[in-house]
Each structure stands twice: as structure tokens, then as C-alpha cells.
PyMOL CGO cylinders between C-alpha atoms (Angstrom):
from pymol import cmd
from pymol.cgo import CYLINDER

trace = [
    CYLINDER, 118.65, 111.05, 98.05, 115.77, 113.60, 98.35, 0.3, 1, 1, 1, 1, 1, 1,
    CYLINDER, 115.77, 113.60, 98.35, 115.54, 116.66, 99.96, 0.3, 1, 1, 1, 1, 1, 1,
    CYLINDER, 115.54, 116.66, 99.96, 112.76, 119.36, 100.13, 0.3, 1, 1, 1, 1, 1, 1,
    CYLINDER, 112.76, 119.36, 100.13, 112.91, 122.99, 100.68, 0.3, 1, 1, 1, 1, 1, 1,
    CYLINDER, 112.91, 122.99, 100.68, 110.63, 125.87, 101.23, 0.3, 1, 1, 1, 1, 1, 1,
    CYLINDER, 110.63, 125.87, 101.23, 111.84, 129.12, 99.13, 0.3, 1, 1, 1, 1, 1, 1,
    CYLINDER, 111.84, 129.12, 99.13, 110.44, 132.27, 100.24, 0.3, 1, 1, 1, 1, 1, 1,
    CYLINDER, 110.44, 132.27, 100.24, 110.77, 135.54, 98.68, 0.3, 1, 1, 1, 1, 1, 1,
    CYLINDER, 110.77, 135.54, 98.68, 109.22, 138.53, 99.60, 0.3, 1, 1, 1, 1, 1, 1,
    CYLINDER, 109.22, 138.53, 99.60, 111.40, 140.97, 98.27, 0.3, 1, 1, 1, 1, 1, 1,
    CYLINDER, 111.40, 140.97, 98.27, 115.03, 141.26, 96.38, 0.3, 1, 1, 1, 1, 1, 1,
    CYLINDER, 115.03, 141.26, 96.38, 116.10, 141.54, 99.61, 0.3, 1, 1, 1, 1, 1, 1,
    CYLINDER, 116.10, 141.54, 99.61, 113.87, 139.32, 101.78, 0.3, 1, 1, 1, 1, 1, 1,
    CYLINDER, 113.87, 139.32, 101.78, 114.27, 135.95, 100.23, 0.3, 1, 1, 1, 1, 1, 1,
    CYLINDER, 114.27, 135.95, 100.23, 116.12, 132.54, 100.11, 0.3, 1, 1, 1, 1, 1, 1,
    CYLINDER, 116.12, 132.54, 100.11, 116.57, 131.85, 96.86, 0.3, 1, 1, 1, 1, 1, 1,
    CYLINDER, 116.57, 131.85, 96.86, 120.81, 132.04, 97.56, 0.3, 1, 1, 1, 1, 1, 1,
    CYLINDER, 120.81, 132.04, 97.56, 119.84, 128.90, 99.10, 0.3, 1, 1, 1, 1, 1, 1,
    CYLINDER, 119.84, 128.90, 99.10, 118.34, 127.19, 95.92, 0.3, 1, 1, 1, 1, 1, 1,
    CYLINDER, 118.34, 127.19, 95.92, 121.22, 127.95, 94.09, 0.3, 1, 1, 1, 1, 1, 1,
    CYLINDER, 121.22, 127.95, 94.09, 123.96, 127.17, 96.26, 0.3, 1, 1, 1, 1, 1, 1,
    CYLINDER, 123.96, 127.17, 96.26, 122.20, 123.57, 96.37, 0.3, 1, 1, 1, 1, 1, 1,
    CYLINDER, 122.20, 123.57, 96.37, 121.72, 123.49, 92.48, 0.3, 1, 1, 1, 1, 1, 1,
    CYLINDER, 121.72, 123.49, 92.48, 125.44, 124.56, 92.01, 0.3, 1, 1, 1, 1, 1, 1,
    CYLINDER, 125.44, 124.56, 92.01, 126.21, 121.64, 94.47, 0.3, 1, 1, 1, 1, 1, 1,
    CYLINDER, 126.21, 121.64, 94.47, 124.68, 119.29, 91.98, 0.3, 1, 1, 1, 1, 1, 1,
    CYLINDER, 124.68, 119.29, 91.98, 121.17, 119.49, 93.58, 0.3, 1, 1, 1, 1, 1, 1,
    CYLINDER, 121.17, 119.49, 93.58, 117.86, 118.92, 90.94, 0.3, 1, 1, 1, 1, 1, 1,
    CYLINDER, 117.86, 118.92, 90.94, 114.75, 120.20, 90.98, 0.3, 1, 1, 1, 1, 1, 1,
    CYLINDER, 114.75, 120.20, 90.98, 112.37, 117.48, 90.57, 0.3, 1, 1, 1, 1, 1, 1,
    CYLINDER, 112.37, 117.48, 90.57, 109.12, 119.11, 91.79, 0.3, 1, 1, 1, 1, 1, 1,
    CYLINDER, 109.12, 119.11, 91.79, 107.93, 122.56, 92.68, 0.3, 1, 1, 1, 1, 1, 1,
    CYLINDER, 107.93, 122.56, 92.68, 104.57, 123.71, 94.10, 0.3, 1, 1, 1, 1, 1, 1,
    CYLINDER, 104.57, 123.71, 94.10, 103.22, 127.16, 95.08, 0.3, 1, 1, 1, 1, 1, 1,
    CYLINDER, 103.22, 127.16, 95.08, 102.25, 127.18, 98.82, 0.3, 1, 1, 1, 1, 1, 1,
    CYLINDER, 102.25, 127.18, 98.82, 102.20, 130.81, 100.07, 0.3, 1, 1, 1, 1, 1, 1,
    CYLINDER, 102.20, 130.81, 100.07, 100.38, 134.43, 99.29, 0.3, 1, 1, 1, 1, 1, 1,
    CYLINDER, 100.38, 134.43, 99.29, 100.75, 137.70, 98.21, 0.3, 1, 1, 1, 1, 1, 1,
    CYLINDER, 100.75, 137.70, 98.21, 102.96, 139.76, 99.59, 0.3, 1, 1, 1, 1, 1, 1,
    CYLINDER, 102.96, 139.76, 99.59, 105.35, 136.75, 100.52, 0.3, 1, 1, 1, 1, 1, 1,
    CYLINDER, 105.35, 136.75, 100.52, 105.21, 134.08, 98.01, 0.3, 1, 1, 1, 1, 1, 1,
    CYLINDER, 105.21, 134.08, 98.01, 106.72, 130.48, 99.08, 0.3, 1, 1, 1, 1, 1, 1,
    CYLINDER, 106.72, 130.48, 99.08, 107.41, 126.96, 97.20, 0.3, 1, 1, 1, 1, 1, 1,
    CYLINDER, 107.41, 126.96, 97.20, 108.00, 124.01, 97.86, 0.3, 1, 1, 1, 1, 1, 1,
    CYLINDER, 108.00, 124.01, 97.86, 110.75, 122.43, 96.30, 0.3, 1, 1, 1, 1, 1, 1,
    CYLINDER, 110.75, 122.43, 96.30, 111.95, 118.98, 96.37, 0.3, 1, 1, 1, 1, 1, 1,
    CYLINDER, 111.95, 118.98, 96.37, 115.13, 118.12, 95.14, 0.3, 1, 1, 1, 1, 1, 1,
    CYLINDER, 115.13, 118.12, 95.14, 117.27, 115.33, 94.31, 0.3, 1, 1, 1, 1, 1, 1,
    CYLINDER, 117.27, 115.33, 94.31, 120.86, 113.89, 94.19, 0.3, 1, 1, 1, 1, 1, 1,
    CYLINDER, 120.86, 113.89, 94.19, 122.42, 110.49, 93.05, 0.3, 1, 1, 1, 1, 1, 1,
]
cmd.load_cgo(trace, "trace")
């Protein structure tokens, strides 16, 4: 099973990146990242994948 995410972080405070980990802790893997947003609020996309 795949799933993708976008991560955004703008800040420490303005960001999503709880949401990366929570999925990673759940067993979640990163299998691809790519860069897809600008200065001042940077963004990924992420795609991940479970068994």
C-alpha cells in the first residue's frame, strides 16, 4: 500500500511534520521525496509505503 503526503513547514511552529512522524512511528516508509514549494514555506512531497 502507498500513500503520498505533502509536508509543509514554514516555521517551528507552522508545519506538519508531526504528521510524518506519527505515520513513520506507525510503520510508514519513506520511499520517495521531492521538493515542490518556495521560500518562505517550503513543501515535499512524500510518498510512503506499507506492507
Amino acid at each position: 500500500m502507498q500513500k503520498a503526503i505533502t509536508v509543509k513547514y514554514q516555521s517551528d511552529k507552522n508545519n506538519n511534520v508531526d504528521e510524518l512522524n506519527q505515520l513513520l512511528e506507525e510503520g510508514w516508509k519513506v520511499v520517495s521525496q521531492s521538493p515542490v514549494g518556495l521560500v518562505p514555506a517550503v513543501s515535499s512531497l512524500v510518498i510512503l509505503e506499507k506492507n
